[in-house]
Structure formats: C-alpha cells, structure tokens
C-alpha positions as CSV (number, residue, x, y, z in Angstrom):
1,X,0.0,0.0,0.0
2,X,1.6,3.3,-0.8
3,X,0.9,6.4,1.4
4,X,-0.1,9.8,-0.3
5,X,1.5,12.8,0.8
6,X,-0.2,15.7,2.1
7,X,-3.1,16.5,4.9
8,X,-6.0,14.8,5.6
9,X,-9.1,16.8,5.6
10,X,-9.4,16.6,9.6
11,X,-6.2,18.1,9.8
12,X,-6.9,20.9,7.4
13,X,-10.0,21.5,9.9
14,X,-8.0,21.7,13.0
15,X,-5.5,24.3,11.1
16,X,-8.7,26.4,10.0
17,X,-10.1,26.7,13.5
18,X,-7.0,27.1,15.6
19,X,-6.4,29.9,12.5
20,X,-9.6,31.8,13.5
21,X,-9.4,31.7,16.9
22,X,-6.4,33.5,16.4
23,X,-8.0,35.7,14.1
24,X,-10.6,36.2,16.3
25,X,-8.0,36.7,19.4
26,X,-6.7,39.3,17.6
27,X,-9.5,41.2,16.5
28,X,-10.9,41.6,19.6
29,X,-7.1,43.0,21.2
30,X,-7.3,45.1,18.1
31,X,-10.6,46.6,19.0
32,X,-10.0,47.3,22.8
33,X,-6.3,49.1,22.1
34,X,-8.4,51.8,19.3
35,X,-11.1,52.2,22.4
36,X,-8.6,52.8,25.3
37,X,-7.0,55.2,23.0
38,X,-10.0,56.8,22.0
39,X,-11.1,57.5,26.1
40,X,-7.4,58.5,26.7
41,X,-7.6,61.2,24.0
42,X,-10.6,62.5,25.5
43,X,-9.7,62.3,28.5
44,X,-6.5,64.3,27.3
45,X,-8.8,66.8,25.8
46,X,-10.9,67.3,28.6
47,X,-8.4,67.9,30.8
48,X,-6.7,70.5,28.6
49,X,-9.9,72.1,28.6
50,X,-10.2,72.4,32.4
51,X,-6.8,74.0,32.4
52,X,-7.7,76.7,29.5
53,X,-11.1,77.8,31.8
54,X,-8.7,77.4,34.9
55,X,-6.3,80.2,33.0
56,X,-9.4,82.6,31.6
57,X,-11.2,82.4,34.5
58,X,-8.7,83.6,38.0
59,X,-9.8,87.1,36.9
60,X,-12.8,85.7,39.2
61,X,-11.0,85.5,42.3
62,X,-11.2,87.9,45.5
63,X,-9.9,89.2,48.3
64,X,-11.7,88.0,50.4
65,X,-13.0,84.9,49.1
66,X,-16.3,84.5,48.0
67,X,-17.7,81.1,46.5
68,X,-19.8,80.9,43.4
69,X,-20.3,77.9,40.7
70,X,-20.4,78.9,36.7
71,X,-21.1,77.2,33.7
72,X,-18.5,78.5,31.5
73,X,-18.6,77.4,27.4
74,X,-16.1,74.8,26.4
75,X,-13.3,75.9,24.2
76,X,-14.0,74.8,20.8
77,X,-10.6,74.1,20.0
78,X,-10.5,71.3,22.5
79,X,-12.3,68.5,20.2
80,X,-14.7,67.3,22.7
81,X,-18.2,68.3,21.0
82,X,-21.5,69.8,21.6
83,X,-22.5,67.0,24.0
84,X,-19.5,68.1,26.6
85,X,-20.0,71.0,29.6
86,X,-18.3,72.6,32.2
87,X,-19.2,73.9,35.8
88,X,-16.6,76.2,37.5
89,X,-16.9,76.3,41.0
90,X,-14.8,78.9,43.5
91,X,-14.9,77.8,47.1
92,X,-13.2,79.1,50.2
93,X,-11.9,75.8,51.9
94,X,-10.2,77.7,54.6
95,X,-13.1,79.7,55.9
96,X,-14.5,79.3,59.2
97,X,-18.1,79.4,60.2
98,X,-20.7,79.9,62.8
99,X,-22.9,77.5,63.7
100,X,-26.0,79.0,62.2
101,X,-23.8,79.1,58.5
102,X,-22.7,82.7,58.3
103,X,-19.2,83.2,58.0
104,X,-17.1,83.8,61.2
105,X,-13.9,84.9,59.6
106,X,-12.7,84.5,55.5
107,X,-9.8,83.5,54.4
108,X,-8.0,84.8,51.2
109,X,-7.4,81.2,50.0
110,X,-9.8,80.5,47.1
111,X,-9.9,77.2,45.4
112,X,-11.5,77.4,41.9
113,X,-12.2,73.7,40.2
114,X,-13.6,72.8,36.9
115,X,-15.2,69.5,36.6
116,X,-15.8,68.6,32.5
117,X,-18.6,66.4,31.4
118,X,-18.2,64.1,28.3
119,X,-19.5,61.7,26.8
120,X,-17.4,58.1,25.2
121,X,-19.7,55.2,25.4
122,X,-20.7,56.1,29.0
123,X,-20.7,59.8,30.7
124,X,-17.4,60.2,32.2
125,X,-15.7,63.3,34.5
126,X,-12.3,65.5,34.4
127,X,-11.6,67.5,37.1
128,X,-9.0,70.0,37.8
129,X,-8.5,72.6,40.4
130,X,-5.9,75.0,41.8
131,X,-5.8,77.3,44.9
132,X,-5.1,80.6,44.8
133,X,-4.3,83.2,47.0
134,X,-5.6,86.5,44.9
C-alpha cells in the first residue's frame, strides 16, 4: 500500500479553527487598544480644557473669598463636542463658620475647580483645580 503525501481533511479543519481563533484573538485585542486610546484622548482633551477655563477664569477670584459655581462654554478648540459641559466652582476651603452658616472669619485662599462632562460610550468626569491666594 503506498501512502499519499499531504493533509488529511481533519487536519486541514484543525488548522482552519486554531487559524480563527487567532483571528478572532486578535481582533478583539485590536478593538479594545483603538477604544482605550480613544477614552485617553478624551480624557487628554478634557483635561486641557479644564486648564484653558482654569487660565481665563482667575480674573474671578477675591480678596476676600467669595464662592460661586459657573457654567463656562467649552473651548472649541478642544475636540470634545457639543454634548460636553463645564461647571466652574470657586470655594473658600479655609473659611470658618458659625454655627447658624454665616461666616465667622474668610480667608483669602480661594480654590476654583472645573469639573468637565463628556460623553465616550458612558458619561465620564475631568476635574481640575488650583488654589489661589488672589
């Protein structure tokens, strides 16, 4: 009896599934590394936003410090879209108070933080803040 040479069908079978599970391996590694990117990007954006409003907004600070919340436009530059907001908040962290709520003494420490809203696949958050003595 004389053997042919070559691969059985069965074998050729094997070969094709173990080929597309790899295929299929690598697809879905494909697909997550584009999406991570894509959320670090905008979180990058978002973040570079915060910082821009940080910049154009410390005209806002006082001596003493008063708190008040804003909700200043997004820069347009920073890619992020119509769907994306901002709220710009100015607190005095290092004020004291009496126990009905009025201020006992203010201090002229302000902290001003921007918190960004965007949207990937779910609604995510920046936020940044600095303190500033005006």
């Amino acid at each position: 009896m004389r053997y042919s040479e070559g691969f059985t069908a069965v074998e050729l079978l094997v070969a094709l599934v173990i080929g597309a599970l790899l295929l299929g391996s690598g697809y879905q590694l494909y697909t997550a590394v584009i999406r991570d990117s894509n959320d670090n990007l905008k979180r990058s954006q978002a973040s570079g936003a915060a910082y821009q409003i940080l910049r154009q907004n410390q005209n806002l600070l006082t001596s003493p410090c008063t708190s008040s919340t804003r909700n200043p436009a997004i820069p347009t530059e920073s890619g992020l879209g119509t769907n994306a907001s901002a709220e710009l908040k100015i607190t005095c962290p290092y004020n004291t108070y009496n126990s009905d709520g009025s201020v006992k003494t203010t201090s002229n420490i302000s902290l001003m933080s921007v918190t960004i809203t965007y949207h990937t696949i779910t609604e995510q958050k920046v936020t940044r803040a600095i303190a500033i003595r005006p």
